[in-house]
C-alpha distance (Angstrom), angle and dihedral (degrees) to the residues before:
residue distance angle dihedral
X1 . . .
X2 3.79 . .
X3 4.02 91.3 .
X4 3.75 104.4 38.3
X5 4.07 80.7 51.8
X6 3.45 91.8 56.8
X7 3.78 92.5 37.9
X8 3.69 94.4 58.9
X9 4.04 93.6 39.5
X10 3.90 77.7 56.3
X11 3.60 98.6 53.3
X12 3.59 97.6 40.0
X13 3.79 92.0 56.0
X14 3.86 116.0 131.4
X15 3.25 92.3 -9.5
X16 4.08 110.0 148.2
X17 3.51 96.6 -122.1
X18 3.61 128.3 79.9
X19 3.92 114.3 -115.2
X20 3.60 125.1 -155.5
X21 3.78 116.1 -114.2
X22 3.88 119.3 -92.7
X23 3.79 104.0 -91.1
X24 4.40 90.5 -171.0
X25 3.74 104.1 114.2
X26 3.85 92.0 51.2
X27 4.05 96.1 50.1
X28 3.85 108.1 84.0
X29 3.80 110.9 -132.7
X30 3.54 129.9 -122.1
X31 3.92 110.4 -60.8
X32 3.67 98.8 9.7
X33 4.09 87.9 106.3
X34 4.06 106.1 101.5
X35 4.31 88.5 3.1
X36 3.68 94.7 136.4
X37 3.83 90.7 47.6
X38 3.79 95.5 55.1
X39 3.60 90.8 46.6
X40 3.76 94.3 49.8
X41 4.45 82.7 42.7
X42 4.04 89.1 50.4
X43 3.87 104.0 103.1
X44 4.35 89.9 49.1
X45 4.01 90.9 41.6
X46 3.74 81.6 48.1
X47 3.69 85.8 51.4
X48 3.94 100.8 42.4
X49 3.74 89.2 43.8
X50 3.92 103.6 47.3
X51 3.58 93.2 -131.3
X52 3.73 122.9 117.6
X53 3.78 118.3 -97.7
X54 3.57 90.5 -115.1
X55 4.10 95.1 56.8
X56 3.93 83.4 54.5
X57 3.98 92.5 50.7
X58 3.85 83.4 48.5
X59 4.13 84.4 57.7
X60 3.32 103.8 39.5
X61 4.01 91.4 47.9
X62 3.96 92.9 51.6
X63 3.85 100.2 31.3
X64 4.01 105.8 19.0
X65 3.78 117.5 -165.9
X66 3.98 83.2 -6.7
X67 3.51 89.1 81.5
X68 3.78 99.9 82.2
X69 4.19 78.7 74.5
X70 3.88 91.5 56.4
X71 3.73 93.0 38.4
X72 4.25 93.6 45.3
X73 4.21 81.6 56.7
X74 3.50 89.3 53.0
X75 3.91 95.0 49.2
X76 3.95 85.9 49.6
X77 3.73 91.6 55.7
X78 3.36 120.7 7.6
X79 3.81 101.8 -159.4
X80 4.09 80.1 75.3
X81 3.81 86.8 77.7
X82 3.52 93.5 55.9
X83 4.43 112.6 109.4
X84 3.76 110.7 -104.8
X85 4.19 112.1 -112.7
X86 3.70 109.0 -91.4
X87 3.75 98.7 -9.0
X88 4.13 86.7 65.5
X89 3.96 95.3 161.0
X90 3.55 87.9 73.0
X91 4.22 127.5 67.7
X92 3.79 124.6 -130.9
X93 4.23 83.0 -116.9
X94 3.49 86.4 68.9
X95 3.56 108.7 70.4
X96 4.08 86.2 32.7
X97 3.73 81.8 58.9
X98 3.97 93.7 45.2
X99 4.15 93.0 56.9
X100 3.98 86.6 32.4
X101 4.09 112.0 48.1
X102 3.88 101.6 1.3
X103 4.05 105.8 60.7
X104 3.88 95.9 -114.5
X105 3.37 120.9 157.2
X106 4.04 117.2 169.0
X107 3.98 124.8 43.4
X108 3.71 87.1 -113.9
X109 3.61 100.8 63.3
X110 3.98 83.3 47.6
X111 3.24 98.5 54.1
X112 4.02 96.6 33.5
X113 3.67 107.7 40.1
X114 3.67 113.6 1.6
X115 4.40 79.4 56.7
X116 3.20 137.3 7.8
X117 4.06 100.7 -122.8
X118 4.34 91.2 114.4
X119 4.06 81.7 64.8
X120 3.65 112.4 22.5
X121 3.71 97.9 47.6
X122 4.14 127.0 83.8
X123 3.95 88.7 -130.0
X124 3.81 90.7 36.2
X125 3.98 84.9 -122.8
X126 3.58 105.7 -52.3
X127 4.10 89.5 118.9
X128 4.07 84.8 65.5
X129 3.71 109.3 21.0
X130 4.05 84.9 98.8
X131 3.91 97.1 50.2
X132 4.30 88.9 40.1
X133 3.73 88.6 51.1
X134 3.84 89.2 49.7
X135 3.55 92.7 48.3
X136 3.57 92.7 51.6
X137 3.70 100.9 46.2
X138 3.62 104.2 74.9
X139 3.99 93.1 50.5
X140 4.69 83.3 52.9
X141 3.60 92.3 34.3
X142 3.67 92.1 -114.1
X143 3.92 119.3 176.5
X144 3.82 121.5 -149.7
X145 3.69 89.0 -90.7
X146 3.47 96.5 61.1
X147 3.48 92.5 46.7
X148 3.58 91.8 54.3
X149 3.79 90.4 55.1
X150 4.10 96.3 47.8
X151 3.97 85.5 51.3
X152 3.59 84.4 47.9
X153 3.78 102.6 53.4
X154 3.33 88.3 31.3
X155 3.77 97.0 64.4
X156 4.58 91.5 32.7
X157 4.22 81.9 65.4
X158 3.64 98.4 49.8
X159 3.38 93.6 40.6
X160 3.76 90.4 56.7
């Protein structure tokens, strides 16, 4: 927030035009709404979900209040709470989520922006890109082909 504040400020420099003031730190981003209750809730969603408490804190620190979508996946099919291979910090519900509720579209963004498994894993996410790629496809419709050619790209960039 702090760098696309100064970014605008930046651009809107000298222009001859007045610009209304940056209103950022007072809008509450996405999933902050009901936060605090969550956290306080986190040992009996633990408890109603089967995951350990700290998979939940994980959750609710990367998705706040948004994580009653990741965690009503998981209660439809329970093998979305399972860790990914390699990249176990993060839950299969999580890259579901990604393609389902977040507007992703390639493995890469997945796996680069939407987590963090490109830079917080030893292999940089090769060990999963297969099984992320598979989880994603039947939410974009992908075919085996197209899978094959995410994985593909996927692994060519962090390669590079």
């Amino acid at each position: 927030r702090v760098m696309a504040k100064d970014a605008v400020d930046e651009a809107v420099h000298g222009l001859d035009q007045r610009v209304a003031a940056c209103v950022t730190e007072d809008t509450p981003l996405l999933g902050a709404e009901g936060y605090k209750a969550l956290w306080n809730a986190r040992a009996r969603i633990a408890a109603r979900t089967g995951l350990h408490v700290a998979r939940v804190e994980h959750l609710l620190n990367r998705y706040g209040s948004m994580t009653e979508e990741i965690l009503e996946l998981i209660l439809a099919d329970p093998a979305l709470g399972e860790p990914l291979p390699a990249a176990d910090d993060y839950l299969r519900a999580e890259i579901v989520y990604a393609a389902s509720h977040e507007g992703a579209r390639h493995l890469d963004d997945v796996l680069t922006r939407r987590t963090r498994i490109s830079i917080e894993t030893f292999d940089r996410g090769t060990r999963s890109a297969r099984l992320c790629a598979e989880l994603m496809a039947p939410v974009l419709g992908w075919d085996e082909g197209r899978i094959d050619r995410e994985v593909e790209h996927y692994e060519k960039r962090v390669e590079a």
